[in-house]
N, C-alpha and C positions, 0 to 999 in steps of 0.2 A: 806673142802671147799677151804682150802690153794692150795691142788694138784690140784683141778678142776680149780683153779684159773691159777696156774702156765703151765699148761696142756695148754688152752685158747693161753696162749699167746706166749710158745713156737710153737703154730700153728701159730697162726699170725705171727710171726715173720721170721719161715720158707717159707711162702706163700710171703715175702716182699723181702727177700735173692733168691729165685726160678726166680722170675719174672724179666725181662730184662727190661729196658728203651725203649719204642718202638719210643721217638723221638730220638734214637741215630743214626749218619748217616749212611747208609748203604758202607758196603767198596765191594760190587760190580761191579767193573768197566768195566762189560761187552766185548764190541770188541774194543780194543786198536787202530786194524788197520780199515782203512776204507775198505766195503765192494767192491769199486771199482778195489781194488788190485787183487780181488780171483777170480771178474768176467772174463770170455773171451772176445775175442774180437769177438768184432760182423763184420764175414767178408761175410756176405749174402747181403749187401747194405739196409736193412732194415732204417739204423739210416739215413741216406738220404733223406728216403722217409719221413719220422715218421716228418721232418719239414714243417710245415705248408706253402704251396706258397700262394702268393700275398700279404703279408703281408709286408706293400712299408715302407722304412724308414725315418719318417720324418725331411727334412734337413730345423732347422733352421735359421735365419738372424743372421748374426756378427753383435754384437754393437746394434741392433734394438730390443725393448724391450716393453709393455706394463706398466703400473705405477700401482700398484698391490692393494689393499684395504689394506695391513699391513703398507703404508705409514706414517711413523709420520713427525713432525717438525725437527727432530734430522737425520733421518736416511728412505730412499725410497725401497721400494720390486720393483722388477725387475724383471717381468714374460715373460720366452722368448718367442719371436714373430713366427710364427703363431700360434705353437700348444699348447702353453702354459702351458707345460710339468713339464719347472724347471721355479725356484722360489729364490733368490739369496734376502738376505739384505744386504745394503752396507749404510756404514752412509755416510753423506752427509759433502764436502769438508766446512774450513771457510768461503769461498768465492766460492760459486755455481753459474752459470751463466747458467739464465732461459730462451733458445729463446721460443717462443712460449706459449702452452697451456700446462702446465706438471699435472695437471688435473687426477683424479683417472678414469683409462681405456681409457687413452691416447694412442697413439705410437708417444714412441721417440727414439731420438738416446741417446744413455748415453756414454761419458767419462769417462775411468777410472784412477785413480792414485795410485799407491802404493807405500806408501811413505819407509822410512829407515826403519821403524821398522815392516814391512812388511802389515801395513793394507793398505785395500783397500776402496778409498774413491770416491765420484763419486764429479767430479767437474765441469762438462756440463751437460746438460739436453736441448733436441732442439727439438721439436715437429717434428714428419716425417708424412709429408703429405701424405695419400696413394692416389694413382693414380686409378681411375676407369674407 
């Protein structure tokens, strides 16, 4: 019964020595270099074509901004005017000076300052009338 016993568990124990760790990382590092290196050049004009036309690039307003929903008491979102693309937070100066309606999905102009220590703070806010 001893042998059958010791038998048993020099199996196990070879079956536990056999088996590899399967979460160990793999050291496969595949293509080193990027595959753009080995491609040719494409000299048929195809790449030209292959760009989409009409596709018009939209030119936003300096300084002209929307007042964004992420506005708090401390600090105003600032979504650029017309296309409303980007999206900027900038905290708000000590002394902020409100003309107008600064109101969530306004247009205004905003001011900016960037003090010594490089932040950027908004110290104006002045409603921009759009013209119809």
């Amino acid at each position: 019964m001893k042998r059958l016993f010791l038998a048993i568990a020099a199996i196990v124990c070879a079956m536990f020595f056999s088996t590899s760790c399967r979460m160990a990382p793999s050291r496969d590092l595949g293509d080193t270099v990027s595959a753009k290196v080995f491609e040719p050049i494409d000299t048929t004009g195809r790449a030209a074509l292959a760009k989409k036309p009409g596709k018009a690039t939209v030119k936003d307003s300096s300084g002209v901004y929307f007042i964004g929903e992420g506005s708090t008491p401390t600090r105003v979102q600032l979504v650029s005017y017309p296309s409303r693309r980007d999206t900027a937070i900038y905290t708000k100066g000590k002394h902020i000076r409100v003309t107008g309606n600064a109101d969530y999905g306004h247009v205004v102009r905003a001011k900016l300052w960037i003090s010594d220590r490089g932040d950027t703070l908004v110290t104006r806010l002045e409603e921009y009338q759009l013209t119809k």
